[in-house]
C-alpha positions in Angstrom: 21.1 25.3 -30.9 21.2 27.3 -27.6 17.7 28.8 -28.0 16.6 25.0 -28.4 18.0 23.5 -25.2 16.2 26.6 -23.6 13.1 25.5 -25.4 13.3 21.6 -24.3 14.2 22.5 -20.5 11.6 25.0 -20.1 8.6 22.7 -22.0 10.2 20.0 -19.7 9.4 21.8 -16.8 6.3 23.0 -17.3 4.7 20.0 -17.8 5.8 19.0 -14.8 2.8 19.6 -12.5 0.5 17.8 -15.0 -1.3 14.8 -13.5 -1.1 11.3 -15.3 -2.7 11.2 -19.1 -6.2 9.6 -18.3 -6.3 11.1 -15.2 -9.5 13.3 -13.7 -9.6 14.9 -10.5 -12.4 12.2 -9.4 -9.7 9.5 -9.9 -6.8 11.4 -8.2 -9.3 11.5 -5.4 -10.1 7.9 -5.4 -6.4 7.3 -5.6 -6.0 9.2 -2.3 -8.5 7.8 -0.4 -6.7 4.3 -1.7 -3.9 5.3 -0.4 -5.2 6.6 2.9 -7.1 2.8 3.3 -3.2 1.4 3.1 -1.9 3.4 5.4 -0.8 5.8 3.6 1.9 3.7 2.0 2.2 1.4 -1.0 5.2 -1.1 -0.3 4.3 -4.5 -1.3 2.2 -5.9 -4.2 -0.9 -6.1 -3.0 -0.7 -2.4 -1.9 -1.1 -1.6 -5.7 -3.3 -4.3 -6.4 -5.6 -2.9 -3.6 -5.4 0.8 -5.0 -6.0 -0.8 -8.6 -9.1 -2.2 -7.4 -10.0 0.8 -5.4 -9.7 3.2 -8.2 -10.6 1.4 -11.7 -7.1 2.9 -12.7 -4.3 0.7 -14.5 -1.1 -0.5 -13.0 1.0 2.2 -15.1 -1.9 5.1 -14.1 -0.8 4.0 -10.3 3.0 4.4 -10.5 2.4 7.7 -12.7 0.7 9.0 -10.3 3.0 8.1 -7.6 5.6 9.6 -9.3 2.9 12.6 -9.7 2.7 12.9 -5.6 6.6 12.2 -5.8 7.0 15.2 -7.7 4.6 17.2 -6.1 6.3 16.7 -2.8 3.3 14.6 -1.6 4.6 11.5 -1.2 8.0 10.3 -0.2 10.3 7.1 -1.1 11.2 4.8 1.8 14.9 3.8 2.0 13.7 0.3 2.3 11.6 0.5 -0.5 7.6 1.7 -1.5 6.2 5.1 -0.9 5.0 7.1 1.7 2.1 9.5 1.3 2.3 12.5 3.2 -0.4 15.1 2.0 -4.0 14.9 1.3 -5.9 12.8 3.3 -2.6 11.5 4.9 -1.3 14.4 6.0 -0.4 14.4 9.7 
């Protein structure tokens, strides 16, 4: 049993610098320069209806990559809600 909750955590961690299934580096792009367009913040709805349209990707690819850049240490959460980017193309 021990050797398989090693097993679980360490898969679990490794895949956790994989980028959103459906993904390609060409839409990870578009999805920064989405970003960057907005400020470099998505707070309201038509922040990710704007990056939706921006990038061709689905409103589940959008918060998986958030959550990708949240991960990654490239984007932040804002106390009072929404995301701020801080690498990339936003970085200051």
């Amino acid at each position: 049993m021990k050797k398989f909750l090693i097993l679980a955590v360490a898969l679990t961690l490794a895949g956790c610098d994989v980028p959103p299934q459906g993904t390609t580096p060409a839409s990870l792009a578009a999805f920064d320069g989405a970003v960057k367009s907005l400020g470099c913040q998505l707070v309201v709805e038509g922040d990710y209806l704007a990056t939706e349209l921006q990038t061709g990707m689905t409103r589940a690819q959008i918060v998986q990559t958030v959550q990708y850049k949240v991960l990654l240490q490239q984007a932040k959460k804002r106390p009072e809600g929404g995301f701020v980017f801080t690498a990339g193309p936003c970085k200051a």
